[in-house]
C-alpha positions in Angstrom: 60.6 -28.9 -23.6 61.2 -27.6 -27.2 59.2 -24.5 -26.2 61.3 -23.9 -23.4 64.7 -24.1 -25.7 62.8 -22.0 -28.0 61.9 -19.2 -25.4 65.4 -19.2 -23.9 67.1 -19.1 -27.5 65.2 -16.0 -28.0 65.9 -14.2 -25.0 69.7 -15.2 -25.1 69.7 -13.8 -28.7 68.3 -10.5 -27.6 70.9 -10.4 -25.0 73.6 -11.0 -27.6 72.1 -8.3 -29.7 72.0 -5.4 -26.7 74.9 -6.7 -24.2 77.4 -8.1 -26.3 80.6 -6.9 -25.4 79.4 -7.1 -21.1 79.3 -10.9 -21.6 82.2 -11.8 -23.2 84.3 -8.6 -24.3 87.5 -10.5 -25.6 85.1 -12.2 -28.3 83.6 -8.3 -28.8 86.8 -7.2 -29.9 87.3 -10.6 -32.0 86.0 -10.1 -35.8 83.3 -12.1 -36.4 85.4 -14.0 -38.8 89.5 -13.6 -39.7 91.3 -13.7 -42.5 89.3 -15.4 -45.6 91.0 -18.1 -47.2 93.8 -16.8 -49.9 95.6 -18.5 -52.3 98.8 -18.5 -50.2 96.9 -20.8 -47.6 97.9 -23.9 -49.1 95.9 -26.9 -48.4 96.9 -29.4 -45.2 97.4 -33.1 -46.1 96.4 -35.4 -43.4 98.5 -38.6 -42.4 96.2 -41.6 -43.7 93.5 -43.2 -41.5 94.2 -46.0 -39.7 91.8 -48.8 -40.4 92.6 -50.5 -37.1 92.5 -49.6 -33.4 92.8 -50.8 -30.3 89.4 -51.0 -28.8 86.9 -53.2 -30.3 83.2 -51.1 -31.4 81.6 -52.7 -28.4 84.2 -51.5 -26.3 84.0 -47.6 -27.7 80.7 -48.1 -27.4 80.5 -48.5 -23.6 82.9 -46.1 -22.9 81.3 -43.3 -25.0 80.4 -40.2 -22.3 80.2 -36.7 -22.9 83.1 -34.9 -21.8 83.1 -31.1 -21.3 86.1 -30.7 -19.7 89.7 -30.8 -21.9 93.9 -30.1 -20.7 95.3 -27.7 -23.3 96.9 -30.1 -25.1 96.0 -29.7 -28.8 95.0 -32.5 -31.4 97.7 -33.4 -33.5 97.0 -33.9 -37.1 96.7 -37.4 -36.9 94.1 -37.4 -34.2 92.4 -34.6 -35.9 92.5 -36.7 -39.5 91.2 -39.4 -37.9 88.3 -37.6 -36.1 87.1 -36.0 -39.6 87.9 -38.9 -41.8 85.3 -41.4 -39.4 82.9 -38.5 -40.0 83.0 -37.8 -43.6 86.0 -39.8 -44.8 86.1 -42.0 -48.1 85.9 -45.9 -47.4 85.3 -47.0 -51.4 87.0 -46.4 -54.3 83.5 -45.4 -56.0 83.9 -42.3 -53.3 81.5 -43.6 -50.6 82.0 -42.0 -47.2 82.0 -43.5 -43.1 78.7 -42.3 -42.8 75.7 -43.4 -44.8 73.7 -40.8 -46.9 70.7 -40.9 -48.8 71.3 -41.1 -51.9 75.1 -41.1 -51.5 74.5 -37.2 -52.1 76.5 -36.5 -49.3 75.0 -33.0 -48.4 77.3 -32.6 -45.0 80.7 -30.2 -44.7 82.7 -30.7 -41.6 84.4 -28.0 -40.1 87.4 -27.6 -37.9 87.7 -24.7 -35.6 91.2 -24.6 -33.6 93.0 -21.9 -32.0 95.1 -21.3 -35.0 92.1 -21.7 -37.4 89.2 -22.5 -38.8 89.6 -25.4 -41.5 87.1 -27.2 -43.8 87.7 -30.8 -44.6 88.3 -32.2 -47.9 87.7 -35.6 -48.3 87.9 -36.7 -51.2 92.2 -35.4 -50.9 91.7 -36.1 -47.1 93.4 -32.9 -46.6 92.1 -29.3 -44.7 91.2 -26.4 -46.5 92.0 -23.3 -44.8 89.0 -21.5 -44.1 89.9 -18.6 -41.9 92.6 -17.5 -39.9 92.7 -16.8 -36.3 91.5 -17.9 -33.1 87.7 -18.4 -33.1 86.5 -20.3 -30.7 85.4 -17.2 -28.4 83.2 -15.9 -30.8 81.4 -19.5 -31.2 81.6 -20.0 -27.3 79.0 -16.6 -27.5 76.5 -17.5 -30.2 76.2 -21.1 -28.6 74.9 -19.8 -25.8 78.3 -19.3 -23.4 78.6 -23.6 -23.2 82.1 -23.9 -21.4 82.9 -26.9 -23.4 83.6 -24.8 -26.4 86.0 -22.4 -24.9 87.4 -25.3 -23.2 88.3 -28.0 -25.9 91.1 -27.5 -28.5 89.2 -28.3 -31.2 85.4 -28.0 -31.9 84.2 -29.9 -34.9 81.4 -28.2 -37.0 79.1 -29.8 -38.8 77.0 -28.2 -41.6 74.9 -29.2 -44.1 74.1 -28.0 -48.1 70.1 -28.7 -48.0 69.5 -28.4 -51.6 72.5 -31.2 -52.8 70.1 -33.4 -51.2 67.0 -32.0 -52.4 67.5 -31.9 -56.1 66.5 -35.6 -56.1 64.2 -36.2 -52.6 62.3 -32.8 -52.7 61.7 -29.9 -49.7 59.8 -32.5 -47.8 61.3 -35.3 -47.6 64.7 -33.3 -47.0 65.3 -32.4 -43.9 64.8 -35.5 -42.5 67.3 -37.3 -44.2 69.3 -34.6 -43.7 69.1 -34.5 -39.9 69.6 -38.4 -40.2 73.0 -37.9 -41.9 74.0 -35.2 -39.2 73.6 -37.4 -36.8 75.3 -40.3 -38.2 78.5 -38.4 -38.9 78.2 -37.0 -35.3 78.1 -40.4 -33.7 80.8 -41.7 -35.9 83.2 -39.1 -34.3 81.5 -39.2 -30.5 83.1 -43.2 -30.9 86.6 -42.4 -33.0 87.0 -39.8 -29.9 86.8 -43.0 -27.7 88.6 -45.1 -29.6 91.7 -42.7 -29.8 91.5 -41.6 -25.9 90.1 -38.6 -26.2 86.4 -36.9 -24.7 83.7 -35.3 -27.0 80.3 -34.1 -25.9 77.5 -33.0 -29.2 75.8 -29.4 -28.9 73.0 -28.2 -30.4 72.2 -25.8 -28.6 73.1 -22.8 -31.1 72.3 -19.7 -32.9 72.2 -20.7 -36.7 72.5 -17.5 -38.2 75.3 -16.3 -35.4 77.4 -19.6 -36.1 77.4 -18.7 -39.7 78.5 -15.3 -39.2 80.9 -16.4 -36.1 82.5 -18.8 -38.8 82.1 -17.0 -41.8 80.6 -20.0 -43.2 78.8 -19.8 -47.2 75.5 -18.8 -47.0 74.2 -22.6 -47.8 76.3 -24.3 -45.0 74.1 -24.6 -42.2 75.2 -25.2 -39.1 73.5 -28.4 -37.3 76.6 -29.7 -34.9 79.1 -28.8 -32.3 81.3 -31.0 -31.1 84.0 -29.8 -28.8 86.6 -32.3 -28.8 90.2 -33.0 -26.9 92.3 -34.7 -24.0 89.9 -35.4 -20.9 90.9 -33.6 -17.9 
């Protein structure tokens, strides 16, 4: 099975690299990346997270699908908070996040890419940075390999990761493990906040790394591990 991703990554990536613009020409004509963060892109506060729903964890849990198909309607800011904050959100006043790391090194960046923007979550101010300006969810739709879901959704929730925060004190080997561990924590913490505020999710990782990072303009040490198109079922 991972041979077969592997052969059809490569062949979609040599697609990419000849046909392009006969695939998807409104993300040819998109830059990979907008406007770079300025100083006059002031940072977004978030309302605070609730620290109380309406469905119980057993319930979110049962109800937890992927959903690949969204309306139009946007996130508000709230939902959107909520959503990052259950992935990477402080819970302690020693600065200890929703989901566990090892080593409370807390390697992960979350990402927030919306039709006005793409946005990097703060937590520690629980606020959104702006990362880039523009609509760039056509250009990810083409370097994660033409999934629907990302065109489709509002929002699309990146997660990346800073390797070497982590391996300063665990080492190369022992690394990517925890790492990948970590990803998927904060992935399933938002898969069931997505549940418990009414709205559908579904995790990709079916990517190109390299493209995402260029896509995204993300810092060379932000790799990209998650996608998570997320909205208002259809």
């Amino acid at each position: 099975m991972k041979s077969g991703w592997t052969f059809a990554i490569l062949i979609v990536s040599l697609l990419f690299a000849g046909c392009a613009s006969a695939i998807t020409p409104t993300a040819k004509r998109m830059p990979p990346t907008s406007t770079a963060t300025r100083p006059s892109d002031p940072p977004i506060a978030l309302p605070p997270p609730r620290a109380k729903g309406t469905l119980s964890l057993e319930e979110t849990l049962a109800r937890r699908r992927s959903v690949r198909e969204f309306t139009d309607a946007p996130l508000t800011l709230a939902e959107l908070g909520q959503l990052l904050w259950a992935a990477q959100g402080i819970t302690h006043p020693a600065g200890l996040r929703a989901a566990p790391s090892a080593g409370a090194l807390y390697p992960l960046e979350a990402y927030a890419v919306t039709r006005d923007a793409v946005y990097r979550y703060e937590p520690a101010a629980h606020q959104l940075i702006v990362h880039t300006r523009g609509d760039a969810r056509a250009a990810l739709y083409t370097v994660a390999l033409l999934q629907d879901s990302i065109l489709r959704a509002p929002t699309t929730i990146v997660i990346a990761a800073v390797y070497a925060r982590t391996s300063q004190k665990y080492g190369e080997e022992r690394t990517p493990r925890y790492v990948a561990l970590e990803a998927g924590h904060a992935a399933q913490n938002i898969l069931l906040q997505a549940v418990a505020l009414d709205l559908g999710a579904v995790p990709l990782g079916a990517f190109l790394d390299d493209r995402v990072q260029q896509a995204l303009a993300l810092p060379r040490e932000h790799q990209p591990l998650y996608l998570i198109p997320v909205g208002h079922p259809k």
